[in-house]
C-alpha positions in Angstrom: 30.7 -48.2 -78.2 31.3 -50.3 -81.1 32.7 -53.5 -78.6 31.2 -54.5 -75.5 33.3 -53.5 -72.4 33.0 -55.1 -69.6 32.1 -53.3 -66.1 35.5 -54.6 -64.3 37.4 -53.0 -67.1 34.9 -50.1 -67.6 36.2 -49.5 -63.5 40.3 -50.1 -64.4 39.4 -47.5 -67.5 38.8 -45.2 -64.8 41.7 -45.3 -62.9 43.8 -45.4 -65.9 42.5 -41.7 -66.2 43.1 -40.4 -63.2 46.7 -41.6 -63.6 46.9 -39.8 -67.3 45.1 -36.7 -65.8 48.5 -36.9 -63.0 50.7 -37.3 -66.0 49.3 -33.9 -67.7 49.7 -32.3 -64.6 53.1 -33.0 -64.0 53.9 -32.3 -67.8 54.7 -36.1 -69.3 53.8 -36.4 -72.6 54.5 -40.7 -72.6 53.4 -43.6 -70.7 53.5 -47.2 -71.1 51.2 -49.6 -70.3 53.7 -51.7 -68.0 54.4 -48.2 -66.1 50.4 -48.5 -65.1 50.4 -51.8 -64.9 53.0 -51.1 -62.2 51.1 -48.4 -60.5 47.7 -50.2 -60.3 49.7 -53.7 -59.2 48.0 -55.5 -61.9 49.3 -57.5 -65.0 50.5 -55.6 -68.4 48.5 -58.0 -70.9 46.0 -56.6 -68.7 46.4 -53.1 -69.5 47.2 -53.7 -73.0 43.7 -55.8 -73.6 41.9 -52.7 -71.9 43.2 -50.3 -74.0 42.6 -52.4 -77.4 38.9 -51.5 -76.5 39.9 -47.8 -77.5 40.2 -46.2 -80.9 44.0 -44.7 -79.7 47.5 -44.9 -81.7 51.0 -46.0 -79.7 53.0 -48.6 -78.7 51.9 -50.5 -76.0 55.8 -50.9 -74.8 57.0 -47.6 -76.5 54.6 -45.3 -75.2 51.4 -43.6 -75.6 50.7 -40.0 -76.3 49.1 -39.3 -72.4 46.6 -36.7 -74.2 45.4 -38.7 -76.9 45.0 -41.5 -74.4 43.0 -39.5 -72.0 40.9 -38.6 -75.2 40.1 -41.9 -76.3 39.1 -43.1 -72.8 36.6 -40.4 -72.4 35.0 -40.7 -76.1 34.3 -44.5 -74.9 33.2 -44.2 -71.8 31.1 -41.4 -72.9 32.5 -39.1 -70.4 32.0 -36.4 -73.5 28.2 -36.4 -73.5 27.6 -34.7 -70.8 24.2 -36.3 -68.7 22.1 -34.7 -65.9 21.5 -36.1 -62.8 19.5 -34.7 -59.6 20.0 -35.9 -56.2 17.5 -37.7 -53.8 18.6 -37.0 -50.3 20.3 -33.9 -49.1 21.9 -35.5 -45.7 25.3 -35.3 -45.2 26.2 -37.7 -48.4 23.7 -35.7 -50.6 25.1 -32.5 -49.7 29.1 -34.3 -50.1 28.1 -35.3 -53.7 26.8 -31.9 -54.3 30.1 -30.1 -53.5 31.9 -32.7 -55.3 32.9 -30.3 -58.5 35.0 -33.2 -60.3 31.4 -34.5 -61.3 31.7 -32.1 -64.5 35.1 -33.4 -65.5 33.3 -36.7 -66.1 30.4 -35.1 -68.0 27.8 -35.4 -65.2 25.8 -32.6 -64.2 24.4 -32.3 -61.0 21.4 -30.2 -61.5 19.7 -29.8 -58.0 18.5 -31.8 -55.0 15.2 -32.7 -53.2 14.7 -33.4 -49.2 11.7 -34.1 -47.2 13.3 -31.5 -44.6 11.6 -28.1 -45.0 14.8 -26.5 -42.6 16.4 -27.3 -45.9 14.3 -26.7 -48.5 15.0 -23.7 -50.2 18.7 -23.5 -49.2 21.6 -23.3 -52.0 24.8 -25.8 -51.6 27.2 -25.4 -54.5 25.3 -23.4 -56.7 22.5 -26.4 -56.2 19.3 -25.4 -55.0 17.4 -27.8 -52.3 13.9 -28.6 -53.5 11.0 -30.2 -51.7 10.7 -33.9 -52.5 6.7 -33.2 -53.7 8.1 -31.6 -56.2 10.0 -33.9 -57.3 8.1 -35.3 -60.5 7.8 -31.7 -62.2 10.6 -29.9 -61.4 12.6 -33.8 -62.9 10.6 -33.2 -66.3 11.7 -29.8 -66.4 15.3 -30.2 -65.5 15.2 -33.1 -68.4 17.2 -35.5 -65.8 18.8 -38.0 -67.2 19.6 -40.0 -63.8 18.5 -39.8 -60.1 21.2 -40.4 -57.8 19.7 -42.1 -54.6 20.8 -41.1 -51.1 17.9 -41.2 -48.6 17.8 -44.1 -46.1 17.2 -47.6 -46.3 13.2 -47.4 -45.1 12.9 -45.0 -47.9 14.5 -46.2 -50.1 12.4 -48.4 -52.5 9.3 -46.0 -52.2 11.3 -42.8 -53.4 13.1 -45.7 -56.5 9.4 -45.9 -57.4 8.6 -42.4 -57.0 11.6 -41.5 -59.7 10.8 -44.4 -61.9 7.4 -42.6 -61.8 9.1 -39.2 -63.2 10.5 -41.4 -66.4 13.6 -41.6 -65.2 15.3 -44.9 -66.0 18.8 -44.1 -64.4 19.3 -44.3 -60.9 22.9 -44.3 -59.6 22.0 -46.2 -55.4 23.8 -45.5 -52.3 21.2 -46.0 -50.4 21.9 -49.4 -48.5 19.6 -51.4 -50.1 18.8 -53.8 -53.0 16.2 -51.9 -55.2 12.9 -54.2 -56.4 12.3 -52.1 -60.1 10.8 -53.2 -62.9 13.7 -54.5 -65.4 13.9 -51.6 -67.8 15.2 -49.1 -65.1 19.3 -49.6 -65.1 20.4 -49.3 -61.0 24.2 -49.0 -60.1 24.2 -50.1 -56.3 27.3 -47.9 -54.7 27.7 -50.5 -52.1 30.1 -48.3 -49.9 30.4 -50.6 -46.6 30.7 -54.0 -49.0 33.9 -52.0 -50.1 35.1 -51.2 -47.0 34.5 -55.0 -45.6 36.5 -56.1 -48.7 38.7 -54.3 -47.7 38.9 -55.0 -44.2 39.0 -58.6 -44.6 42.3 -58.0 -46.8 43.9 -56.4 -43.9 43.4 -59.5 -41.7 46.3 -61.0 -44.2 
């Protein structure tokens, strides 16, 4: 990226896609940034800031071309170099994120999984086999990972972050509940699914 983006506009990016990907699907060629502006209940200068990030042609007003707007997010955001990831965990989040197939429409990879659980070990969910955790920092080497994504529990949790920071691996995408102590070179994104959902909740007290 030539400009720094910031990560609450790196997150609005997202959902402008999803709303362009509906707009492809439902055959509109045009959208303007009030009419997501409107959908996301946010502010239009908003939009239009966000979008100046991108290297993408139109009229903020007017319209822009949905495709070429979809195109220019991804390029940014890097959702065209595709990355691999492996996941640490296979309990019933694991194994969720493993059958999530939208993964690849974003570029990431989801190579295979590793469990401490030999009843698992072995098994196949998605087309993703189930490894045995002491494999872990071969098989990771092999598969040239680019990412671990964390979903073991939270008494387990900083051992097996040291454990993949051990196999190289510098990129670990957390849901485990837990803040990660890791030396400051490894990049963590802490998927802090409850903090959401008490953000949430504490809106519907209004």
């Amino acid at each position: 990226m030539n400009k720094k983006i910031s990560e609450k506009a790196v997150s609005r990016m997202t959902l402008y896609h999803c709303i362009l990907t509906d707009y492809i699907n439902k055959n509109i060629e045009t959208i303007s940034s009030p009419q997501i502006a409107s959908l996301l209940n946010i502010d239009d200068s908003q939009v239009r800031k966000d979008i100046s990030f991108l290297n993408n042609s139109g009229k903020c007003r007017v319209g822009y071309l949905v495709k070429e707007l979809k195109a220019a997010i991804e390029k940014t955001l890097g959702f065209t170099k595709p990355k691999n990831a492996i996941i640490i965990g296979a309990g019933n989040l694991g194994m969720a994120l493993a059958k999530y197939d939208n993964f690849t429409n974003y570029g990431l990879n989801v190579l295979a999984l590793f469990d401490t659980d030999a009843t698992k070990i072995g098994t196949i969910v998605n087309g993703k086999k189930i490894y045995s955790i002491k494999e872990f920092k071969k098989l990771a080497q092999q598969m040239k990972s680019d990412m671990a994504i964390l979903t073991v529990p939270r008494e387990a949790a900083q051992d097996t972050a040291l454990m993949i920071v051990n196999a190289k691996i510098k990129y670990i995408w957390n849901f485990s509940p837990t803040v990660l102590d890791l030396p400051k070179d490894v990049q963590v994104w802490n998927e802090n699914l409850m903090g959401n959902f008490l953000q949430f909740a504490y809106k519907m007290q209004d």
